[in-house]
Backbone bond lengths (Angstrom), bond angles and torsions (degrees), N, CA, C in turn:
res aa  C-N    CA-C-N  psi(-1)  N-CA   C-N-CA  omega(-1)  CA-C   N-CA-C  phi
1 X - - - 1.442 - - 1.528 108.06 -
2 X 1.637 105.15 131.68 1.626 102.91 178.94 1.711 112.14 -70.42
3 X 1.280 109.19 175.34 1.651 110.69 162.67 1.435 113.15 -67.07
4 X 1.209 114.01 -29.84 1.501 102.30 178.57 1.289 100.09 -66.12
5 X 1.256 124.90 -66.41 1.464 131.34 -163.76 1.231 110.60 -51.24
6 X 1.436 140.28 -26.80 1.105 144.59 179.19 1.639 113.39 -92.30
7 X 1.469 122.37 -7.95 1.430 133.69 145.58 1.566 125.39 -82.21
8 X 1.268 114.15 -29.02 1.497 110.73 173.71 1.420 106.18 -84.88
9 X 1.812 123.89 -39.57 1.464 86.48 159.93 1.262 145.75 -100.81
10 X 1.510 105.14 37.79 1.215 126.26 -173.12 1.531 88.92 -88.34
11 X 1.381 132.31 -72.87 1.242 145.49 156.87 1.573 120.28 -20.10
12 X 0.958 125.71 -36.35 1.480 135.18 -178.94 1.648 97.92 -72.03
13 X 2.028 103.07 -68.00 1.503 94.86 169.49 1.864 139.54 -52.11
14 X 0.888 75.26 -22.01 1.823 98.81 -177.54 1.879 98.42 -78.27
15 X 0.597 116.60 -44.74 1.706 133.21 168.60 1.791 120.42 -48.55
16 X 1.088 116.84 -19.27 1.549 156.45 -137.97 1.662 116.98 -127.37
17 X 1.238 98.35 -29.73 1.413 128.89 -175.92 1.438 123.09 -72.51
18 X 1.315 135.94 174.42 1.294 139.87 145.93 1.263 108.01 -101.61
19 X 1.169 134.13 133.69 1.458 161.16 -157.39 1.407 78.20 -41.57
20 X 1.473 121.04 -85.90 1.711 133.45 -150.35 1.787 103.36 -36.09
21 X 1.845 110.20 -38.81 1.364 103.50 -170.38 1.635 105.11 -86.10
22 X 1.280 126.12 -1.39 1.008 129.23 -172.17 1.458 123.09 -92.36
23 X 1.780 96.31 -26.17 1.580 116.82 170.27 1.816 95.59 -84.64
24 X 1.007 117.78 -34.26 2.088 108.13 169.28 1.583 95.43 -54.05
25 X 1.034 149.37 -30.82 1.647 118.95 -134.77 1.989 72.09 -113.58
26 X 1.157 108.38 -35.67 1.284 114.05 -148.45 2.450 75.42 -58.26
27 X 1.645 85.34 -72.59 1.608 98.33 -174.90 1.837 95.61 -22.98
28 X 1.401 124.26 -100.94 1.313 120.47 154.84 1.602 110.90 54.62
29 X 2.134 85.81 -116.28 1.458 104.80 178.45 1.362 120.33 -51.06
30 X 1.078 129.06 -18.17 1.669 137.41 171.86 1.424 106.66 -74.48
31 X 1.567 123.02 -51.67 0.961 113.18 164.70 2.091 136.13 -42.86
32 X 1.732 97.94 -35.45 1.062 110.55 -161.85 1.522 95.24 -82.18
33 X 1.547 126.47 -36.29 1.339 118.32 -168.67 1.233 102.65 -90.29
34 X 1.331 150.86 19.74 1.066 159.44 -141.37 1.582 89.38 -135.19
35 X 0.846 125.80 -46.46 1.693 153.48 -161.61 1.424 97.37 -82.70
36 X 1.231 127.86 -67.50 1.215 158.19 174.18 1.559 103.56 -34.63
37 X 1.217 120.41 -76.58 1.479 147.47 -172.99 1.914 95.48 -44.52
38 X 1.712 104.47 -57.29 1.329 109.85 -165.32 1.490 121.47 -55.50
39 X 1.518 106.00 -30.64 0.952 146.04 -173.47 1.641 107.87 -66.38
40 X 1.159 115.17 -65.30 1.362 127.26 164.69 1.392 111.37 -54.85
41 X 1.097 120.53 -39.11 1.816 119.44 -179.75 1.378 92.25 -53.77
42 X 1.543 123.46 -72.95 0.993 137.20 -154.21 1.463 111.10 -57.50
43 X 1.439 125.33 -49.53 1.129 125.78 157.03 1.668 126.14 -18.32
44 X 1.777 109.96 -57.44 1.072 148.95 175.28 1.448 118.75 -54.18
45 X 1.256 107.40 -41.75 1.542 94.76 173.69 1.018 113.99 -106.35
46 X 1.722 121.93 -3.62 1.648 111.57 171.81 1.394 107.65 -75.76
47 X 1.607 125.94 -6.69 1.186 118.23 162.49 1.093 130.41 -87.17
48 X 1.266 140.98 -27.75 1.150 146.33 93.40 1.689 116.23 21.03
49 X 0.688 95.78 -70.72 1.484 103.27 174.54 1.671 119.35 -56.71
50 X 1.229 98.64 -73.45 1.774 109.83 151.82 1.391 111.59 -23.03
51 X 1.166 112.39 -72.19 1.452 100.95 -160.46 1.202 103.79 -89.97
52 X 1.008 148.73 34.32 1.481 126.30 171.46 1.807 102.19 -127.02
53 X 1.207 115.86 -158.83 1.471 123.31 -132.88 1.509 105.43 -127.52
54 X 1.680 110.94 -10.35 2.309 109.77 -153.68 1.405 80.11 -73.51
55 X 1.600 151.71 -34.36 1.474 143.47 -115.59 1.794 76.55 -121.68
56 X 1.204 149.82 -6.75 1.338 128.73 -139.24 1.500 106.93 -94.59
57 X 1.621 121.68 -22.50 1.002 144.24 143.66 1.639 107.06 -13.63
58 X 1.378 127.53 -56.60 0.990 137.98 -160.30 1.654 124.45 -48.44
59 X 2.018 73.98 -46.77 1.676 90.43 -169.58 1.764 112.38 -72.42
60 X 1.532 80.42 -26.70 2.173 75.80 172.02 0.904 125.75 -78.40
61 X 1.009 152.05 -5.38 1.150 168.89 -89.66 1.722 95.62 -127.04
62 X 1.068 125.70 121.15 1.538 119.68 171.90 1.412 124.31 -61.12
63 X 1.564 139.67 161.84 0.864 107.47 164.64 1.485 106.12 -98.94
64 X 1.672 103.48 164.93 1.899 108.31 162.44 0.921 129.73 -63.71
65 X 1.294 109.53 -35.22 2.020 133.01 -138.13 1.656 115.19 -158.66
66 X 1.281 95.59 121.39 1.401 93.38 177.54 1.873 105.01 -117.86
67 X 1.608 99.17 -175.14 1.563 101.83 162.23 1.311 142.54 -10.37
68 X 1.762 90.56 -48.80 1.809 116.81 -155.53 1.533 89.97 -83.54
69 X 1.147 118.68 -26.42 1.525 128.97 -168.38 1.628 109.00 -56.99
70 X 1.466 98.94 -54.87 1.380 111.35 -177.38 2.037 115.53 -46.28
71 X 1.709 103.90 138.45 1.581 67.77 170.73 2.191 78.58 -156.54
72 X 1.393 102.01 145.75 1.214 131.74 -118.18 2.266 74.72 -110.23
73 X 1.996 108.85 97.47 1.432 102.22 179.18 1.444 106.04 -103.73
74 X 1.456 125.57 133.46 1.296 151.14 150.80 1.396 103.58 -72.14
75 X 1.865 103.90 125.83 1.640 109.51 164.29 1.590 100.76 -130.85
76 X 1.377 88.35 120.54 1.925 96.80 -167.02 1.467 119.71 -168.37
């Protein structure tokens, strides 16, 4: 089923309705693209994020502490 087709009989059913259930579906789909949208932002700046450069600092970064550092306490 296309998007159109799946809006006209979305619309047909919605048509069918009493106003109150018609303002639910309406509330609903607003909800869902609302959802949708955030979703995509978010998508959006973790790429954003990815590709860009403020974090790159990170990778040079020396280390402090290695292996030898670790040291292994018994309470007993």
């Amino acid at each position: 089923m296309t998007k159109q087709a799946i809006i006209q009989c979305t619309i047909e059913a919605i048509n069918q309705l009493p106003e109150e259930k018609a303002e639910e579906i309406f509330e609903f789909a607003d909800f869902v693209r609302k959802r949708y949208e955030e979703h995509q932002l978010t998508n959006e700046i973790q790429s954003l994020i990815a590709g860009g450069s403020s974090l790159e600092f990170l990778d040079k970064e020396e280390e402090l502490y290695s292996v030898a550092d670790l040291k292994e306490i018994y309470n007993g």
